[in-house]
C-alpha positions as CSV (number, residue, x, y, z in Angstrom):
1,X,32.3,26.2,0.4
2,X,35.7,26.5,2.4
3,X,36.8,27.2,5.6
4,X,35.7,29.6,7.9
5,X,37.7,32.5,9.3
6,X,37.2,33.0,13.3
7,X,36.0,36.4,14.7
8,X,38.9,38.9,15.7
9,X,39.6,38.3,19.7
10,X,37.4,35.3,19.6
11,X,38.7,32.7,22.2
12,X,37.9,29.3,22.3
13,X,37.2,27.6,25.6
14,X,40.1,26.0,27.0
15,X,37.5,22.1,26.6
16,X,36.5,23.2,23.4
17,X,40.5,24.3,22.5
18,X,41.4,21.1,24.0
19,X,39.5,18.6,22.0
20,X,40.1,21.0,18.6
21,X,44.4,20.6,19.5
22,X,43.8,16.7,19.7
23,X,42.4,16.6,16.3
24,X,44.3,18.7,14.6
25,X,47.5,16.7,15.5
26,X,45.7,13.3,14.1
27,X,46.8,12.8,10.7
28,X,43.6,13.0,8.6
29,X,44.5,9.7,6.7
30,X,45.1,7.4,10.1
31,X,42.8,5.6,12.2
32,X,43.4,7.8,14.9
33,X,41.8,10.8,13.2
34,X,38.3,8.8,13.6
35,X,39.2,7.3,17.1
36,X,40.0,10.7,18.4
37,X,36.4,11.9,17.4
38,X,34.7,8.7,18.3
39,X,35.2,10.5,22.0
40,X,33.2,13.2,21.5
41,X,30.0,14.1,23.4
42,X,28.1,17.3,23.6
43,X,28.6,17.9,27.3
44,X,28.0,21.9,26.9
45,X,25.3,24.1,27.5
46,X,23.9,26.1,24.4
47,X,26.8,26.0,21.8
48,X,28.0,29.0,19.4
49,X,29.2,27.6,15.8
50,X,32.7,30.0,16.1
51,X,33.3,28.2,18.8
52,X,34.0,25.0,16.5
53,X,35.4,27.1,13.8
54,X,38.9,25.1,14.2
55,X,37.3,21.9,14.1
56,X,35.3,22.4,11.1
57,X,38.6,23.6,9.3
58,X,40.0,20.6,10.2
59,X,36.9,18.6,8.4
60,X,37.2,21.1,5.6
61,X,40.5,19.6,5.0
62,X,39.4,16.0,5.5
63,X,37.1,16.4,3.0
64,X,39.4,18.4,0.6
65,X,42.2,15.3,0.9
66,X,40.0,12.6,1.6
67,X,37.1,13.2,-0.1
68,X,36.9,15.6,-2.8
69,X,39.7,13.7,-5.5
70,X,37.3,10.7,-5.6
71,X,36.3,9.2,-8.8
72,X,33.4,7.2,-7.4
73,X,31.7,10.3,-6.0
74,X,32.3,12.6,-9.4
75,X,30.8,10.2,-11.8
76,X,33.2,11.9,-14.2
77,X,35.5,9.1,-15.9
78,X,33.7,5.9,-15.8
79,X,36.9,3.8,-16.1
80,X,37.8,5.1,-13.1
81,X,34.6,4.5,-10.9
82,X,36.4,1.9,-9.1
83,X,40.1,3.0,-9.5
84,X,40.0,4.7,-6.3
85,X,41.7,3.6,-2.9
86,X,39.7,2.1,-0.5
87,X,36.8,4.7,1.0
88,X,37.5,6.4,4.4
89,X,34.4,4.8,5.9
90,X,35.3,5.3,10.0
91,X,36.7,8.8,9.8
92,X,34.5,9.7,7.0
93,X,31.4,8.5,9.5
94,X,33.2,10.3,12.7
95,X,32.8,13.3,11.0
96,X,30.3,13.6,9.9
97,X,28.7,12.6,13.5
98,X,30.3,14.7,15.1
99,X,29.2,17.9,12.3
100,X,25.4,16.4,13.1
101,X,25.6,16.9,16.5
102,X,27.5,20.5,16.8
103,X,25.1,21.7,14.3
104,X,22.3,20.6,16.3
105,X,23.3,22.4,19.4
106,X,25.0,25.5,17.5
107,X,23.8,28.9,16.6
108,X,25.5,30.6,13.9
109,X,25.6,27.7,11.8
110,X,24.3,29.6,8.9
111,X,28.2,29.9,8.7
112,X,28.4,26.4,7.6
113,X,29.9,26.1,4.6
114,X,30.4,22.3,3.5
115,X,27.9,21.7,1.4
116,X,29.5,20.9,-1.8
117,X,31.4,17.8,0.2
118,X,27.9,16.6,1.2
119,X,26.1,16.4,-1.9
120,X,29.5,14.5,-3.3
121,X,29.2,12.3,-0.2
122,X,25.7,11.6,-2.1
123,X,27.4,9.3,-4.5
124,X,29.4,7.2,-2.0
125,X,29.8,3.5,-2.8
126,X,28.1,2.7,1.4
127,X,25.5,3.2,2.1
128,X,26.1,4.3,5.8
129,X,27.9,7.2,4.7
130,X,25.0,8.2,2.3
131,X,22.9,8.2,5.6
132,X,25.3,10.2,7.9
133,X,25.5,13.0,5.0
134,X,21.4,13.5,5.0
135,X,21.2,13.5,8.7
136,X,24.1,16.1,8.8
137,X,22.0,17.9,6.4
138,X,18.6,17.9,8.4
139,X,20.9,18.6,11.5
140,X,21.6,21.8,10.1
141,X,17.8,22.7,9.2
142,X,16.5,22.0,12.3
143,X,16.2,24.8,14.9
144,X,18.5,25.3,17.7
145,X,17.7,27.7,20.5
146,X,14.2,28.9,18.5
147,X,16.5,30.4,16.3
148,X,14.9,29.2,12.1
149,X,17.5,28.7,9.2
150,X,17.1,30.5,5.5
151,X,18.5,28.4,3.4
152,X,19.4,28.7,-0.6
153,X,20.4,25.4,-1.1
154,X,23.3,24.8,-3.5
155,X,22.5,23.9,-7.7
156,X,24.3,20.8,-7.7
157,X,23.5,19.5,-3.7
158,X,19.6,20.5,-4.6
159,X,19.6,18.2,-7.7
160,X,21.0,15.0,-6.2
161,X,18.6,15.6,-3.1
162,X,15.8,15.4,-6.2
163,X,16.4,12.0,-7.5
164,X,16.7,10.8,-4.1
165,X,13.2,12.2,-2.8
166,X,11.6,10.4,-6.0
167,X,10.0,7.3,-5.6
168,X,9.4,3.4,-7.1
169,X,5.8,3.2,-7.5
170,X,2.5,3.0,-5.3
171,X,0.5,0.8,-3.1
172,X,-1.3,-0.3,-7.1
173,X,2.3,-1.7,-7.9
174,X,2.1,-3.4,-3.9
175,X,5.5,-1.0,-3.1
176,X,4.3,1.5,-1.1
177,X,6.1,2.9,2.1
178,X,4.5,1.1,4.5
179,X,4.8,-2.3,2.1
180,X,8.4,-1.5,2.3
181,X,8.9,-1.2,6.4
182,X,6.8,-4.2,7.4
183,X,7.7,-7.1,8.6
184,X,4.8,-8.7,6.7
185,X,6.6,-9.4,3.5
186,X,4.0,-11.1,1.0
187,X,3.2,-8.1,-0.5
188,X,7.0,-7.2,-1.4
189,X,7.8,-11.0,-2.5
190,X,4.8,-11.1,-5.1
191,X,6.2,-7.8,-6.6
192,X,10.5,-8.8,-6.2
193,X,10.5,-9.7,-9.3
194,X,9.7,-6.2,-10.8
195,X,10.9,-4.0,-8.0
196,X,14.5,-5.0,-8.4
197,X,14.7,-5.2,-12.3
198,X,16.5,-1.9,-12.8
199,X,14.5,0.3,-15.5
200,X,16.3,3.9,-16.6
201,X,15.3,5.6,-19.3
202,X,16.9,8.6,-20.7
203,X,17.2,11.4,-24.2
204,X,20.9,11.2,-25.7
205,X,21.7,12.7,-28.9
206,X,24.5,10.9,-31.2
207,X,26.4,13.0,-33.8
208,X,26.7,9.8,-36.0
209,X,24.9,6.2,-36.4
210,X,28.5,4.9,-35.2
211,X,28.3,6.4,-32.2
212,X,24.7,4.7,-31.0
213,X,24.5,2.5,-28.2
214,X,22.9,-1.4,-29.9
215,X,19.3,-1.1,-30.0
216,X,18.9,2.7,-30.6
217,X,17.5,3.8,-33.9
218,X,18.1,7.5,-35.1
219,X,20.2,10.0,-34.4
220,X,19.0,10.4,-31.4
221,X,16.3,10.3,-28.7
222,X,14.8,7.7,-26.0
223,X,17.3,5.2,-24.8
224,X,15.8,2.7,-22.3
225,X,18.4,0.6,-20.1
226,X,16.4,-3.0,-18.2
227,X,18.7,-5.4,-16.4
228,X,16.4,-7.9,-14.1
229,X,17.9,-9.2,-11.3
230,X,20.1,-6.3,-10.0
231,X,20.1,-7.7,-6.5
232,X,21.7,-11.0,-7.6
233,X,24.4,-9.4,-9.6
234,X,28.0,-9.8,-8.1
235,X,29.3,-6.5,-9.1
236,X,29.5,-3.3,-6.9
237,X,27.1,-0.5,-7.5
238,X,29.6,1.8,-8.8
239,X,30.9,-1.3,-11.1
240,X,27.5,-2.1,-12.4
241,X,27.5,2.0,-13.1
242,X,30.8,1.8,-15.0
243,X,29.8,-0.4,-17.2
244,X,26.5,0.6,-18.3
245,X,27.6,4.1,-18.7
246,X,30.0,2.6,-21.1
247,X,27.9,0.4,-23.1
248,X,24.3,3.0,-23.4
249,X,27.1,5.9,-23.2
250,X,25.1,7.5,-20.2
251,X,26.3,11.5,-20.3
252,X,27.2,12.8,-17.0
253,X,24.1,14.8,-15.9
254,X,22.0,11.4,-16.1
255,X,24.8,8.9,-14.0
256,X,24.0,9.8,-10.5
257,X,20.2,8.7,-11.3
258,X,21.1,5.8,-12.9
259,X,23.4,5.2,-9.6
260,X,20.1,5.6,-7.5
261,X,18.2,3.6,-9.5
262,X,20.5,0.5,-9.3
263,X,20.9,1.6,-5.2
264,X,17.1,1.3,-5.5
265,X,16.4,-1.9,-7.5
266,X,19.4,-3.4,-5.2
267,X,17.7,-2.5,-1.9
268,X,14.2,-4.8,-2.6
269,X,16.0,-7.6,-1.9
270,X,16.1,-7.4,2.0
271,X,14.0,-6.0,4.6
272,X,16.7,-4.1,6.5
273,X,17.7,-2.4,3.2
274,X,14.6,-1.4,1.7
275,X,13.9,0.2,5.0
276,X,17.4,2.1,4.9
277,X,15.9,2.8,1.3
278,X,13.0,4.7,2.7
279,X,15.0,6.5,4.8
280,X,16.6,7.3,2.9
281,X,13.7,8.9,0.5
282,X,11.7,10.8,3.6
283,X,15.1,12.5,4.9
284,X,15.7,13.8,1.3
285,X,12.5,14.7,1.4
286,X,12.3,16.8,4.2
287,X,16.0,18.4,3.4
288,X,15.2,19.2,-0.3
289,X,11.7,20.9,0.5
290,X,13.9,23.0,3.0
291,X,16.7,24.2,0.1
292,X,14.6,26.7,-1.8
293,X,13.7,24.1,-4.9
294,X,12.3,25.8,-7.8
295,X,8.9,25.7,-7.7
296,X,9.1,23.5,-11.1
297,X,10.8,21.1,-9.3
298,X,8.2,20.3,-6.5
299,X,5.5,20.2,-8.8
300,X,7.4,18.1,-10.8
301,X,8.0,15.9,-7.9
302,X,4.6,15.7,-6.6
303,X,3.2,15.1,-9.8
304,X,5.4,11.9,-10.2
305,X,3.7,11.2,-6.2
306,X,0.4,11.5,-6.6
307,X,-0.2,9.1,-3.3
308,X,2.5,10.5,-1.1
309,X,0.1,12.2,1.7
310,X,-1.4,8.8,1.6
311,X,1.5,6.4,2.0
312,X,2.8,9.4,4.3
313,X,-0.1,9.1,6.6
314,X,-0.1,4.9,6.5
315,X,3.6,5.3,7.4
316,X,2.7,7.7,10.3
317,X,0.1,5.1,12.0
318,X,1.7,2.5,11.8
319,X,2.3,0.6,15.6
320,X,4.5,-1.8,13.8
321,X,8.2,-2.7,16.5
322,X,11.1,-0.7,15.6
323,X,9.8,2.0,12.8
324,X,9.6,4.9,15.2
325,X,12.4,6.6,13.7
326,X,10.9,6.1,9.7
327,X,7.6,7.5,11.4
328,X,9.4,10.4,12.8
329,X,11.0,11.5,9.4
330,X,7.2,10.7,7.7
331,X,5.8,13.9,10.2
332,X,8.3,15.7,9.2
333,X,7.5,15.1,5.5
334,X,4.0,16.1,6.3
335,X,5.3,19.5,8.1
336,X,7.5,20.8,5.1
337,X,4.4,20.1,2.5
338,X,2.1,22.1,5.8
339,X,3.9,25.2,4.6
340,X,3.4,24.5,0.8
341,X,0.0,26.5,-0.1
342,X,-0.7,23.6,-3.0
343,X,-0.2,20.9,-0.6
344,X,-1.8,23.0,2.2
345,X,-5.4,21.3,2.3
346,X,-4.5,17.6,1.5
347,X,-2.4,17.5,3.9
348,X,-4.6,18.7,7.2
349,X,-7.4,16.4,5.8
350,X,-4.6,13.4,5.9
351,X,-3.7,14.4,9.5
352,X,-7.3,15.9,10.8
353,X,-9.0,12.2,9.6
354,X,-8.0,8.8,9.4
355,X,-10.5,5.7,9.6
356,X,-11.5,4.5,12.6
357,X,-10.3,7.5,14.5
358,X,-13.2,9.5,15.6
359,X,-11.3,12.3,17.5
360,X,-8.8,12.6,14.4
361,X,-5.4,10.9,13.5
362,X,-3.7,14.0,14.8
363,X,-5.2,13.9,18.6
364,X,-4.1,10.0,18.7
365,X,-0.3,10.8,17.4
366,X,-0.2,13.6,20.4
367,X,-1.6,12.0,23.3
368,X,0.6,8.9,22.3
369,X,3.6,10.4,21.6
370,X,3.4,12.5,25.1
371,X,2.6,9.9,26.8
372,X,5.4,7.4,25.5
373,X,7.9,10.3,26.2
374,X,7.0,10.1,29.8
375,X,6.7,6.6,29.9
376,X,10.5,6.4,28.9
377,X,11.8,8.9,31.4
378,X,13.8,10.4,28.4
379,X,15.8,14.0,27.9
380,X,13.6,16.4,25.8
381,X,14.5,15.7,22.1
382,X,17.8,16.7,21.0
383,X,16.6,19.8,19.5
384,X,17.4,22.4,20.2
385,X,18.0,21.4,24.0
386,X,21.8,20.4,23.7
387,X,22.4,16.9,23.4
388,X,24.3,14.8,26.1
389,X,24.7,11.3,24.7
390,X,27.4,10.6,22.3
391,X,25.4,8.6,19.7
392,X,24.4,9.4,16.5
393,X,21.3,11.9,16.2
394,X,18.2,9.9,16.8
395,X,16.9,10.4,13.2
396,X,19.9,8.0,12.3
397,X,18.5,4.3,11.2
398,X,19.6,2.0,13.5
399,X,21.1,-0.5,12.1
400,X,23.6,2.2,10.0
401,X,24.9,4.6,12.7
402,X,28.5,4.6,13.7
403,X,28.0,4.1,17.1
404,X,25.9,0.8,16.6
405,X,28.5,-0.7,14.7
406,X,28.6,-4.0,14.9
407,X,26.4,-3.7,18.3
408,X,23.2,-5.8,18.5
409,X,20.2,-4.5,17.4
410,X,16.6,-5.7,18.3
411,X,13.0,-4.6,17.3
412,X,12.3,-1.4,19.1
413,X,9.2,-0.8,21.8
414,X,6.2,0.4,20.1
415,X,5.0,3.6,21.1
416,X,1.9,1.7,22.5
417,X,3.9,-0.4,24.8
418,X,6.1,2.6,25.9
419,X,2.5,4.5,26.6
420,X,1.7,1.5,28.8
421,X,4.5,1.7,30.8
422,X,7.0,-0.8,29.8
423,X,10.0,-0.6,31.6
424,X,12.8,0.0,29.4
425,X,15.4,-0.1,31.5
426,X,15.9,-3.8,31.5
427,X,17.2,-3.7,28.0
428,X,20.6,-3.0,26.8
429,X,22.2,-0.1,27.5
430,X,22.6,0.8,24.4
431,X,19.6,-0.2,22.5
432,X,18.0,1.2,25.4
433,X,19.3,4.7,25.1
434,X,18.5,4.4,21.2
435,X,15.1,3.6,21.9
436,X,14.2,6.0,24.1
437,X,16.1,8.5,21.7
438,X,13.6,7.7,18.7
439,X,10.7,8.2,20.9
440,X,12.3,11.8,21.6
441,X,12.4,12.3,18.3
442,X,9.2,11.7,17.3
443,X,7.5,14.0,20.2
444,X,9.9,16.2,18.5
445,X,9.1,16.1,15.0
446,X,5.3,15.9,16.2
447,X,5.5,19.4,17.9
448,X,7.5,20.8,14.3
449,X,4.1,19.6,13.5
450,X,2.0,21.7,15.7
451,X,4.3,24.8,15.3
452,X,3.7,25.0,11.9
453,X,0.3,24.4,12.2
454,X,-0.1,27.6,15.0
455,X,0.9,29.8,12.0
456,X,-2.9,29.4,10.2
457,X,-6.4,30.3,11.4
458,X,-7.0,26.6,9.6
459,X,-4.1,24.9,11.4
460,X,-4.8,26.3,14.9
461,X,-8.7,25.1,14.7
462,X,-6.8,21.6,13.4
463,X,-5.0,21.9,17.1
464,X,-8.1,22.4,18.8
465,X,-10.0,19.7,17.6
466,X,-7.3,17.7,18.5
467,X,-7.4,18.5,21.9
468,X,-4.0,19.6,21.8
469,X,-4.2,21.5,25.1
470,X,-5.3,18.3,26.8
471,X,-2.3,16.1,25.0
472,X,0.7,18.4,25.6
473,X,-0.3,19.5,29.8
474,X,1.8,17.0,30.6
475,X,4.7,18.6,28.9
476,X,4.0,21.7,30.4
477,X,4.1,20.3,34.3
478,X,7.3,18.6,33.0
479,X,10.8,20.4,34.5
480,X,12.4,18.2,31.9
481,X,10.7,20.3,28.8
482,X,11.3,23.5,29.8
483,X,13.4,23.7,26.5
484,X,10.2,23.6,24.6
485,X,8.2,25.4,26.7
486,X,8.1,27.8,23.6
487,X,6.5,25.9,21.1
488,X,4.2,24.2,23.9
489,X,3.0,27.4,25.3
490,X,2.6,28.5,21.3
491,X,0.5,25.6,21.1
492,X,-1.6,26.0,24.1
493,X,-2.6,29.4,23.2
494,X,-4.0,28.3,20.2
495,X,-6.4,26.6,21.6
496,X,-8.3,29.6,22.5
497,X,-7.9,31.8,19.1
């Protein structure tokens, strides 16, 4: 972590030197500071990481003065959970934006060195922010210009990305992922009751029988924490922390999952949040998978998930309005466990079957996802062609990014509809562009999909089957995706191994 020192005779172009003056002179504590980023578009051709290096110093100091003395995002002193001035939400958001989007179009960005701020920004009392920290995160995994990024992760960033990939219970308890995202509530409303009735459970030791929280016998051992209702409760998330940590004297290594769990059991009570929720899970997910994990803690993970390929693959056919973006994350849950060799075979018979689809689930995603893309008249997903629109990455739920702030937001058109040529245009700008940015991103996470796949004699015969040749020739005649011309010819020539 810290800032990163530019190459010797380095010079900045006089736009990019520009934009990097105006934001330096914004103090980092003033409105201004967010407005001034709130500007920025990527309007460049393929981007080099030094050539930012001043404007991520000047987030490293945000962070450092803004950020990093927060209470609420320690966990440290739990009578100061909610001492702390009133969160930087805007400029905290603006930044992190415009860090998704520069690492997206960026090489170099293995130089990137923030992420200590981003696992604290894990902890933060909105949920918005929470969002806009992952998707920063998954920016930087993805790959820009073909070039892949070896990461290590980081101890304490890898263990918060943990609890949040862990889930709340299967389609037995009726709180499956695809329960969660659907309009059709029933399912959810018969199981409220338990899903947000917070449950924690956790080992403390006590030096003396003084020093027990009521209701603990021994010296030590299980102590269970069950407050029904959570979502009714007036109190704040970090308030409702405080005080629990206080009264079952929670040590610090267990508060940030007892902060997720009350985030969790909070989040049942609405559609729009328990689909945030999921998000929230997938993009964790995906990230944490990437971070070199110990191998421990994947089992450990998919031990506690026995059903996620399932619920994954549920998720991933689903035609349901609006979800294109949750469906996009759930391919690229199935991609990271593609290149797990324990997860390996589960996961190509999830994608290779699926009921009712004689050619295979995998053919159908394809030739509907190509075809939606050119229904649209879209840009080539945002990575790693550069990106041109000044929104939020497409990843980003839609109801959370900065840029849809307070903007209306209507159910989005199905990938079905899109395939059979609804015009799009006559929406709102805006939800429009948004739209038509999640249906990038899927084709875009589908062909992660197919890349990793090319990399096995069992994966490329997956591809054939599918017909992938077939699905992606209209890519190919495409001008537009020349920028993936890579992966498509990689995929094409699979065919015929």
């Amino acid at each position: 972590m810290g800032k990163v020192k530019l190459k010797k005779g380095f010079e900045l172009p006089p736009n990019i030197q520009e934009f990097c003056d105006r934001v330096n002179k914004a103090p980092l504590n003033s409105p201004s500071f967010g407005q001034v980023l709130s500007e920025f578009s990527w309007e460049y051709d393929k981007g080099d990481f030094y050539h930012w290096v001043p404007l991520f110093n000047r987030f490293e100091d945000f962070f450092t003065e803004q950020i990093k003395p927060r209470q609420d995002l320690q966990l440290k002193d739990a009578a100061r959970f909610t001492a702390d001035p009133p969160f930087p939400v805007e400029n905290c958001l603006q930044v992190l934006r415009v860090t998704s989007i520069l690492l997206e179009n960026c090489s170099n960005k293995h130089v990137y060195a923030s992420y200590e701020h981003l696992g604290s920004l894990l902890a933060a009392p909105h949920a918005e922010v929470v969002a806009a920290a992952l998707q920063a995160l998954l920016s930087f995994l993805k790959k820009t210009h073909h070039a892949h990024i070896r990461w290590h992760g980081y101890k304490d960033l890898n263990t918060r990305l943990n609890v949040l990939a862990q889930g709340w219970g299967g389609k037995e308890e009726g709180l499956d992922l695809l329960a969660c995202v659907s309009e059709d509530q029933r399912t959810i409303q018969q199981n409220l009751a338990k899903a947000t009735t917070l449950r924690f459970e956790f080992f403390q030791e006590f030096s003396s029988a003084a020093q027990q929280p009521a209701g603990v016998a021994g010296a030590g051992g299980k102590v269970s924490i069950v407050v029904p209702g959570v979502d009714m409760l007036p109190q704040s998330d970090h308030a409702l922390l405080a005080e629990l940590v206080q009264r079952y004297q929670v040590d610090e290594q267990h508060r940030f999952s007892l902060l997720c769990k009350i985030r969790q059991a909070r989040s049942f009570a609405t559609l729009e949040t328990r689909r945030l929720l999921v998000f929230t899970r997938l993009i964790s997910f995906v990230v944490f998978a990437q971070s070199s994990p110990s191998p421990e803690a994947m089992s450990g993970l998919y031990a506690a998930e026995p059903e996620m390929i399932p619920e994954l693959v549920a998720l991933v056919q689903t035609e349901a309005p609006g979800l294109e973006w949750l469906r996009a994350l759930a391919v690229r849950a199935l991609g990271v466990q593609v290149q797990d060799r324990a997860r390996y075979t589960a996961v190509i018979a999830g994608i290779s079957g699926g009921a009712g689809q004689g050619s295979g689930l995998l053919s159908v995603l394809l030739h509907k996802a190509v075809a939606a893309f050119m229904a649209s008249g879209s840009q080539p997903p945002p990575s790693p062609s550069p990106r041109t629109a000044a929104s939020p990455p497409p990843t980003s739920p839609p109801a959370i990014t900065p840029a849809a702030t307070g903007a209306p937001t209507g159910p989005a058109t199905t990938l079905s509809q899109a395939a059979a040529g609804v015009h799009l245009a006559a929406q709102p700008q805006q939800q429009r562009e948004q739209r038509i940015a999640h249906i990038a991103d899927f084709l875009d996470a589908m062909l992660s999909l197919v890349s990793t796949l090319v990399q096995s004699t069992a994966g490329c015969q997956v591809l054939t089957d599918a017909g992938v040749l077939q699905a992606l020739l209209p890519l190919l005649q495409d001008k537009r995706w020349v920028t993936h011309a890579c992966v498509t010819s990689r995929s094409v020539t699979s065919t015929y191994a």
